[in-house]
BAKE-667941 format. One record per residue (C-alpha): residue number from 1; residue in one letter; x, y, z. Coordinates in nm, 4 decimals. Example, Ala and Ser with C-alpha at 12.3 -4.5 7.8 and 13.67 -1.06 7.14 Angstrom:
     i   aa         c1         c2         c3
     1    A     1.2300    -0.4500     0.7800
     2    S     1.3670    -0.1060     0.7140
***
This chain:
     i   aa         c1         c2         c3
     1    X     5.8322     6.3387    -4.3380
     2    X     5.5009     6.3589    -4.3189
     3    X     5.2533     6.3378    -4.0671
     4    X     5.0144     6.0603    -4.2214
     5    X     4.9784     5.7770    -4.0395
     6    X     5.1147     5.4724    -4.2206
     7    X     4.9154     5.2380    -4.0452
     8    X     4.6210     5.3574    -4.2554
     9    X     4.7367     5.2574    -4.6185
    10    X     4.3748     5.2471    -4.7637
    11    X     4.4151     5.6810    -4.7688
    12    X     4.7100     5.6843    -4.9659
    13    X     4.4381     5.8882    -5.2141
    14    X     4.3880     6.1560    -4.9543
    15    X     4.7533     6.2005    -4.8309
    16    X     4.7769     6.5280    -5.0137
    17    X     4.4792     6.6912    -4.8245
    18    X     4.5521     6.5221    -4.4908
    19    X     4.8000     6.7123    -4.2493
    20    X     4.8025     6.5441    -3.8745
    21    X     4.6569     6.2926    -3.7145
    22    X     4.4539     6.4213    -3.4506
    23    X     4.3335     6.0970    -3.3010
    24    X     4.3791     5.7443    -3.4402
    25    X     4.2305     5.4324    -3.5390
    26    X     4.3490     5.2579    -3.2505
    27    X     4.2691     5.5679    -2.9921
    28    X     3.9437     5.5810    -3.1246
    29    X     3.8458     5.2501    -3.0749
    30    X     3.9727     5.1843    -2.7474
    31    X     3.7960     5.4960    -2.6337
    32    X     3.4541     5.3757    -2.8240
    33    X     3.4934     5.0708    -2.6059
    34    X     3.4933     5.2697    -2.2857
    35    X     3.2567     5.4466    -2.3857
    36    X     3.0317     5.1353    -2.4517
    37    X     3.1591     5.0142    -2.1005
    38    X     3.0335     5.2872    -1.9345
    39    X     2.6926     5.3361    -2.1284
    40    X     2.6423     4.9587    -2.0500
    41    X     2.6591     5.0371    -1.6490
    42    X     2.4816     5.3528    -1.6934
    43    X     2.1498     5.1833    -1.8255
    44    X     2.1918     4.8671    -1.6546
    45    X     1.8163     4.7072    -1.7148
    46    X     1.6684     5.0048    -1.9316
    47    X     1.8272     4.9584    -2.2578
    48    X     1.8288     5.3361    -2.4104
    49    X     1.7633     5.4356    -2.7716
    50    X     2.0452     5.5538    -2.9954
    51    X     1.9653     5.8397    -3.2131
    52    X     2.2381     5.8545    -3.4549
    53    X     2.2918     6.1910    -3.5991
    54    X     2.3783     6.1102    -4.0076
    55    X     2.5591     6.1575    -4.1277
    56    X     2.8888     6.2433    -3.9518
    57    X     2.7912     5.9817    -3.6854
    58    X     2.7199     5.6635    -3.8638
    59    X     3.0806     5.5124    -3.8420
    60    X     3.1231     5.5869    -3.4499
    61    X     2.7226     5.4640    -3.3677
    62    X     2.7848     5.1354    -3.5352
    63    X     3.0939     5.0627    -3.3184
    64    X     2.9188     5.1882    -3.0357
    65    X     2.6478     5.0017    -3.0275
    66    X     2.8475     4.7073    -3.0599
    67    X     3.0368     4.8158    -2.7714
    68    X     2.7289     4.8819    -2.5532
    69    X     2.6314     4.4990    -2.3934
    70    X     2.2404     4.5918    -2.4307
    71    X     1.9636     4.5271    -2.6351
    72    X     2.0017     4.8753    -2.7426
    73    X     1.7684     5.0396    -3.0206
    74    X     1.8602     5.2713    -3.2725
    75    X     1.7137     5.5376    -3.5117
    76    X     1.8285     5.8028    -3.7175
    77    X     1.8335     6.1883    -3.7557
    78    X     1.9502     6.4340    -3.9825
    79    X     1.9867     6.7960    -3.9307
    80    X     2.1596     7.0693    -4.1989
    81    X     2.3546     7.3886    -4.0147
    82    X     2.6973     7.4097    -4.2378
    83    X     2.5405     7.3239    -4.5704
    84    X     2.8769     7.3064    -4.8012
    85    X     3.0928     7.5314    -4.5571
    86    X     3.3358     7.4149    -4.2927
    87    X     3.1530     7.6688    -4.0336
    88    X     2.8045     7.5970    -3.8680
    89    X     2.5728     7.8559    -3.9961
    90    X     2.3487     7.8485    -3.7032
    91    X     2.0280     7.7664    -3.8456
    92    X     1.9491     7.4453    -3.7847
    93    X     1.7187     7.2285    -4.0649
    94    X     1.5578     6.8948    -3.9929
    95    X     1.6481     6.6497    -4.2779
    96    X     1.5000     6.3474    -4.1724
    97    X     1.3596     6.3021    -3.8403
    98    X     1.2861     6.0046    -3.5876
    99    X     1.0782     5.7222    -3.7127
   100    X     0.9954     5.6202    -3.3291
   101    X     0.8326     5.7563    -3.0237
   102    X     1.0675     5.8589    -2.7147
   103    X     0.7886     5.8820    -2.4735
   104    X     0.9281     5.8173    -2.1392
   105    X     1.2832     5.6262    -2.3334
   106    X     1.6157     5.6266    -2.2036
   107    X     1.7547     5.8286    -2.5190
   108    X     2.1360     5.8921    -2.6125
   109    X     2.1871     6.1340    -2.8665
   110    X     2.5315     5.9860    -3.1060
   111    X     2.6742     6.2894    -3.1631
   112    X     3.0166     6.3106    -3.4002
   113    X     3.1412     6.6534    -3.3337
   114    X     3.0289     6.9328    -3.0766
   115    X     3.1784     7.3343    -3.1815
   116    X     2.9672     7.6012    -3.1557
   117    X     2.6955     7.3496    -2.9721
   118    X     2.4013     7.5264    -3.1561
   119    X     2.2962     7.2528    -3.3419
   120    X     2.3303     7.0145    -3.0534
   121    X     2.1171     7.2603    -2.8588
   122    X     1.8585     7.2752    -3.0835
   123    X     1.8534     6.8849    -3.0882
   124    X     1.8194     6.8417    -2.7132
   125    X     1.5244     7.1149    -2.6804
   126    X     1.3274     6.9273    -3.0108
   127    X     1.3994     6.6460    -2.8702
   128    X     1.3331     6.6822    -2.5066
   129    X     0.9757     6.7937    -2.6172
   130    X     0.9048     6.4360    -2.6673
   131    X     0.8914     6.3458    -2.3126
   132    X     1.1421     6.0949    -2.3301
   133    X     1.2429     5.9294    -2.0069
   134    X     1.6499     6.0697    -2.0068
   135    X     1.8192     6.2739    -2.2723
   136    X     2.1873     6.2464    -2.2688
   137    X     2.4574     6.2839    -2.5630
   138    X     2.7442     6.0813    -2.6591
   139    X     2.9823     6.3256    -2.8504
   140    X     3.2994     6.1436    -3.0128
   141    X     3.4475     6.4798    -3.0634
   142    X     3.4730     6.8286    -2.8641
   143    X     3.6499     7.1173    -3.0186
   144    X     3.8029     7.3215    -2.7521
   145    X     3.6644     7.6538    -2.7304
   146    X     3.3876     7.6657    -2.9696
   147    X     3.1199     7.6136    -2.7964
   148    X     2.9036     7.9279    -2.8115
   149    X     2.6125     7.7519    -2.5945
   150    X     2.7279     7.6222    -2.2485
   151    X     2.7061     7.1766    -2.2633
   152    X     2.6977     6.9817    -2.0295
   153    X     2.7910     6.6374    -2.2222
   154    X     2.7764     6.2718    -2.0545
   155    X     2.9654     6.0623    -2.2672
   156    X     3.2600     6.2683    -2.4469
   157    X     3.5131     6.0627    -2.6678
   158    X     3.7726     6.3098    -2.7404
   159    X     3.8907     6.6824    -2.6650
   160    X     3.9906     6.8572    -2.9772
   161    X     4.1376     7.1645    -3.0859
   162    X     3.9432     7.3856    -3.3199
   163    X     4.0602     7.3173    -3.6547
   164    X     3.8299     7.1052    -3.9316
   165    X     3.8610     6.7508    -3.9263
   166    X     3.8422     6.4234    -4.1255
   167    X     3.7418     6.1161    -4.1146
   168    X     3.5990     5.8346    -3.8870
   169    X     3.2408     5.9894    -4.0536
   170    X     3.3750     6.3217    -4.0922
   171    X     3.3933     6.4784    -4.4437
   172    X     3.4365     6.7692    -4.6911
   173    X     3.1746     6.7580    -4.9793
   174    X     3.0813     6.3818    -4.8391
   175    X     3.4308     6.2724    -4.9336
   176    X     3.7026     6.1211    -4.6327
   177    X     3.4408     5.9553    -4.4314
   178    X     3.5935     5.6469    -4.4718
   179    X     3.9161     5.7249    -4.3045
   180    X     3.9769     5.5111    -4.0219
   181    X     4.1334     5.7735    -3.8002
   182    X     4.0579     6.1649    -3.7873
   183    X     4.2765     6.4051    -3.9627
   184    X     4.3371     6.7968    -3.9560
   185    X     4.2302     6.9025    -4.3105
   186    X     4.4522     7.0785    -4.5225
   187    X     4.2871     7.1417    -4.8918
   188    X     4.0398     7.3591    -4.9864
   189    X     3.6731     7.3239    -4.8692
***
């Protein structure tokens, strides 16, 4: 039998490449909604600024910023360190970068998965040169054990172990994104 989740029946294309479900559809959005819950107490009467990290991020900041009961704002980032490999490389390579100031903001980094924490480092230091007010990150995944920088994360949605994942924004050669829970990965990168 396999592991696939048969709740998901829009995958049935990626079955062969999927092995376990490591967190579900239904996990992950009862956990984005705490996770909006507590954001929402957190910046009671100073909205903060979402700064999506594309493109892994995009499915879990547009649920959580309609779980966060603010007049929150958003923008974008992207950043290259894995290239086409399943590995970070370590050098980090600003893509696209913010289109507004964080001058004394209230920002939240939306982070989809923390391993090694390098990237996420770099982030926080280019970032935190821009004065803003607060700089805090909301990670829906941490892999257990990776981390080669020491984190100290806020808002963390899940604890993971190490092994590549899919779905719920996470892909392979931008494919599996669409997945509506996360998967282990079992095909060839």
């Amino acid at each position: 039998m396999s592991s696939f989740s048969r709740d998901d029946v829009t995958a049935h294309w990626a079955q062969h490449h999927l092995g376990e479900v490591v967190v579900s559809a239904k996990e992950i959005a009862d956990r984005v909604s705490e996770l909006g819950r507590e954001i929402t107490a957190d910046y009671a009467g100073r909205p903060p600024l979402l700064v999506c990290v594309l493109k892994g991020a995009v499915n879990f900041m547009a649920d959580l910023m309609r779980a966060i009961e603010l007049p929150v704002e958003i923008d974008f980032m992207a950043v290259s360190s894995y290239g086409a490999a399943t590995k970070t490389s370590g050098v980090v390579r600003i893509v696209k970068d913010l289109d507004v100031d964080l001058d004394r903001r209230d920002v939240v980094i939306v982070e989809d998965v923390v391993d090694s924490g390098l990237t996420l480092n770099y982030l926080r230091q280019y970032l935190g040169a821009r004065n803003p007010r607060s700089l805090e990150v909301c990670a829906l995944l941490l892999k257990e054990g990776e981390q080669r920088v020491e984190q100290s994360l806020k808002y963390v949605g899940f604890t993971i172990p190490a092994d590549f994942v899919v779905g719920y924004g996470l892909d392979v050669h931008e494919t599996y994104r669409n997945l509506d829970a996360i998967y282990t990965f079992t095909g060839e990168a």
